[in-house]
Backbone as JSON, one array per atom type, in Angstrom:
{
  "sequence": "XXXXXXXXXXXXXXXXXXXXXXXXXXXXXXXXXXXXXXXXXXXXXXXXXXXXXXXXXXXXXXXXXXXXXXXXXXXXXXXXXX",
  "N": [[-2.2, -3.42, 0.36], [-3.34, -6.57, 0.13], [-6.14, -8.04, 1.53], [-6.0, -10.67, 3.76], [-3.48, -11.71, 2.45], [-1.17, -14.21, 2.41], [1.53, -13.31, 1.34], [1.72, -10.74, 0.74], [1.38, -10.09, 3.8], [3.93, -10.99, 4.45], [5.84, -9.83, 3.1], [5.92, -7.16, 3.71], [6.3, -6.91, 6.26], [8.7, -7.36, 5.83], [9.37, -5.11, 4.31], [8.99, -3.39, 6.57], [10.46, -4.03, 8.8], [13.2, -3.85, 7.53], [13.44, -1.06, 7.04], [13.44, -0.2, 9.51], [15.7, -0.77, 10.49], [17.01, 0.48, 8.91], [16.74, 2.96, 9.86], [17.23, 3.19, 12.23], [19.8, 3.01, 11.99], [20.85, 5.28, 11.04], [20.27, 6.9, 12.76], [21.4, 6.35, 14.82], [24.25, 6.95, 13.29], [23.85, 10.11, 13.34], [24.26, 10.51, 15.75], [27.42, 9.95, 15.88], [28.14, 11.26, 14.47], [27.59, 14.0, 16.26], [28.8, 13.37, 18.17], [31.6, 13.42, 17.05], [32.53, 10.92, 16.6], [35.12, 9.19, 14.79], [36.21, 7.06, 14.65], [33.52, 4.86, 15.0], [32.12, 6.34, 13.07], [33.27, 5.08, 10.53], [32.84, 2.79, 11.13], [29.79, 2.61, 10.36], [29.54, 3.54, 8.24], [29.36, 1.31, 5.77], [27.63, -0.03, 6.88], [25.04, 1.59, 6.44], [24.58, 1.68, 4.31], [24.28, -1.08, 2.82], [22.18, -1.35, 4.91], [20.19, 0.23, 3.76], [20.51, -0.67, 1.1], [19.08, -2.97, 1.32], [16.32, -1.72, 2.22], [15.23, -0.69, 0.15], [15.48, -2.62, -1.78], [12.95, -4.55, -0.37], [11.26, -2.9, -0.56], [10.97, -2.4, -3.45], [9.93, -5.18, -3.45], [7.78, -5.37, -2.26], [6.42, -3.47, -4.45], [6.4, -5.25, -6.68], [5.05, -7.77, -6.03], [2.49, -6.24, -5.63], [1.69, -6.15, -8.35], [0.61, -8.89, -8.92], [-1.77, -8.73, -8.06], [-3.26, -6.9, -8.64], [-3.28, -6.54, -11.71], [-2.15, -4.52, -12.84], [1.23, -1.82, -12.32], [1.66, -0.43, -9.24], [0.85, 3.19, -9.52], [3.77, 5.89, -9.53], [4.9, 6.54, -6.71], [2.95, 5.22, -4.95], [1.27, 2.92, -3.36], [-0.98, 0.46, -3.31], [-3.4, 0.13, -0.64], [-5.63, -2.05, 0.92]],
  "CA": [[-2.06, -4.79, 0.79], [-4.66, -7.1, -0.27], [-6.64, -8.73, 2.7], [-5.59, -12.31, 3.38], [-2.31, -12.2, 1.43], [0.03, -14.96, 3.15], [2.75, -12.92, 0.68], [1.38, -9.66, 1.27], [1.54, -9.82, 5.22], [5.27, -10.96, 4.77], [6.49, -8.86, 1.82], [5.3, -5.88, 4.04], [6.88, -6.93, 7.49], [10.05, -7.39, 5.44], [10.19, -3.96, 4.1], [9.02, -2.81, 7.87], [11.83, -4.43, 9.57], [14.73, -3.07, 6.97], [12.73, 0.75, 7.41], [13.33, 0.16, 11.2], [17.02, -1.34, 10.88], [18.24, 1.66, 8.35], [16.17, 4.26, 10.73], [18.54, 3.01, 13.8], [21.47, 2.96, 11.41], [21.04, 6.74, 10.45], [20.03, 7.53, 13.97], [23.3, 5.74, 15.35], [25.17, 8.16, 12.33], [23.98, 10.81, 13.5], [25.24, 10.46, 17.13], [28.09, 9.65, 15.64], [28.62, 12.72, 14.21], [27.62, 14.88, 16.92], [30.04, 13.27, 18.97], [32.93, 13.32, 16.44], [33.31, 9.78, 16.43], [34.89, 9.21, 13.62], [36.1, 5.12, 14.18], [32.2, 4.25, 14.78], [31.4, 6.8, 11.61], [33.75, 4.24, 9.21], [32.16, 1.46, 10.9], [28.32, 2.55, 10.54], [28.89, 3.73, 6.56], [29.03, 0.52, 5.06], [26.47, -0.74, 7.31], [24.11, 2.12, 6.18], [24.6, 1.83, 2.65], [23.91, -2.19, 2.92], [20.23, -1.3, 5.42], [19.29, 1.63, 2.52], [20.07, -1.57, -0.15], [18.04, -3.75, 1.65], [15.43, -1.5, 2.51], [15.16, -0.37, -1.89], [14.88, -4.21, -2.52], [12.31, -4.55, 0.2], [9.61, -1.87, -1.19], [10.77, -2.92, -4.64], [9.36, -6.23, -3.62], [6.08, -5.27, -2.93], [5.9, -3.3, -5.91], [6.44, -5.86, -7.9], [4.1, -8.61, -5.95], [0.87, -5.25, -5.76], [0.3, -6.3, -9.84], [-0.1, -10.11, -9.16], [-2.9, -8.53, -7.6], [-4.14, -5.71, -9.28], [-2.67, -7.0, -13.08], [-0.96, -3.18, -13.45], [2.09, -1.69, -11.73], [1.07, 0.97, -9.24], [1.33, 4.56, -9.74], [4.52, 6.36, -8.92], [4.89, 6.55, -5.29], [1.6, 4.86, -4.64], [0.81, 1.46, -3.27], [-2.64, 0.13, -3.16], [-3.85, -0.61, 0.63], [-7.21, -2.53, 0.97]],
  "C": [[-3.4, -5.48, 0.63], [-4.71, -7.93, 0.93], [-6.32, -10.02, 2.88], [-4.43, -12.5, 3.39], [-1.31, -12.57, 2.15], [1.33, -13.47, 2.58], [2.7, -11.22, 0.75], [2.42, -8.81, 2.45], [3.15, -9.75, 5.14], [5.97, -9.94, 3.93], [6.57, -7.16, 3.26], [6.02, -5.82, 5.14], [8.2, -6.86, 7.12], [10.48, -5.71, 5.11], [9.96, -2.73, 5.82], [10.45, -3.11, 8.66], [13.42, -3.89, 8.68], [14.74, -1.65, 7.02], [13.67, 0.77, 8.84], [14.62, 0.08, 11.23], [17.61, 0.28, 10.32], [17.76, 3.05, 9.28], [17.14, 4.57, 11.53], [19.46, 3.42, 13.32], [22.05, 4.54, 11.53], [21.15, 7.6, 12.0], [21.54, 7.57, 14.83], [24.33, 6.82, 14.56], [25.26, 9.03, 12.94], [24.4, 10.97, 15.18], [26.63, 10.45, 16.94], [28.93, 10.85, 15.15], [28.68, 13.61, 15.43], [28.34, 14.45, 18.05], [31.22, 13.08, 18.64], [33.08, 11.75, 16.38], [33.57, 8.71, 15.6], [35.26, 7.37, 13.04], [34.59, 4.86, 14.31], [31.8, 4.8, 13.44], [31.97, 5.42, 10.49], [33.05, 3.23, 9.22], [30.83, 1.37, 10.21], [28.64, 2.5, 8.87], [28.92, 2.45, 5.93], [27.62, -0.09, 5.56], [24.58, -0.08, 6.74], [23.92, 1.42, 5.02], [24.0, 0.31, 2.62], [21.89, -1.85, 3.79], [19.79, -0.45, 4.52], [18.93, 0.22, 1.37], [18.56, -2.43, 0.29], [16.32, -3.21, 1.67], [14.76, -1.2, 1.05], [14.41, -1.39, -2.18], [13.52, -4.57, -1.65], [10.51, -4.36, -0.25], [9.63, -2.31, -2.87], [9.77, -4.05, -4.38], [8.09, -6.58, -3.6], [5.93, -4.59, -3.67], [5.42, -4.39, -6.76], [5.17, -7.38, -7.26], [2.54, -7.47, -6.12], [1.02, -5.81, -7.38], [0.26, -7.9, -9.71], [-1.75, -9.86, -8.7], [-3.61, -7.54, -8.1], [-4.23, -6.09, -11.46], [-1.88, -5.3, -13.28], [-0.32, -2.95, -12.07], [1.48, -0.27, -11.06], [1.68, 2.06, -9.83], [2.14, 5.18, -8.87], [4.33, 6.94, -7.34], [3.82, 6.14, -4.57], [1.21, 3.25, -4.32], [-0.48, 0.88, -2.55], [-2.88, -0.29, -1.56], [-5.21, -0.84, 0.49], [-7.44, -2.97, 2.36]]
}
């Protein structure tokens, strides 16, 4: 994250807050399981699958803003913090 960066700070809180939503989601699953319950299981799976998309597009997004700032794309699994 480059120091300063209005687009940065938010890019970053965005993919924090969809981390935290699909965390709950999975967490909620797995209760879900270990108590058999299999009407909340139907409800939660779409909901996962939607907080996993979100959370993909999220980290994609600072990928793709880290080279307005660096000019190259980082390195696989690697994103620049300053």
């Amino acid at each position: 994250m480059e120091k300063g960066c209005t687009d940065c700070e938010r890019l970053w809180a965005d993919y924090e807050d969809a981390s935290k939503s699909h965390m709950k989601l999975l967490a909620d699953t797995a209760r879900a399981l270990e108590e058999q319950d299999t009407a909340l299981l139907r409800q939660l799976e779409a909901q996962v699958v939607q907080a996993a998309e979100r959370r993909t597009k999220a980290r994609d997004a600072v990928k793709r803003h880290e080279i307005t700032h660096s000019g190259e794309p980082p390195k696989a699994g690697c994103i620049r913090i300053q």
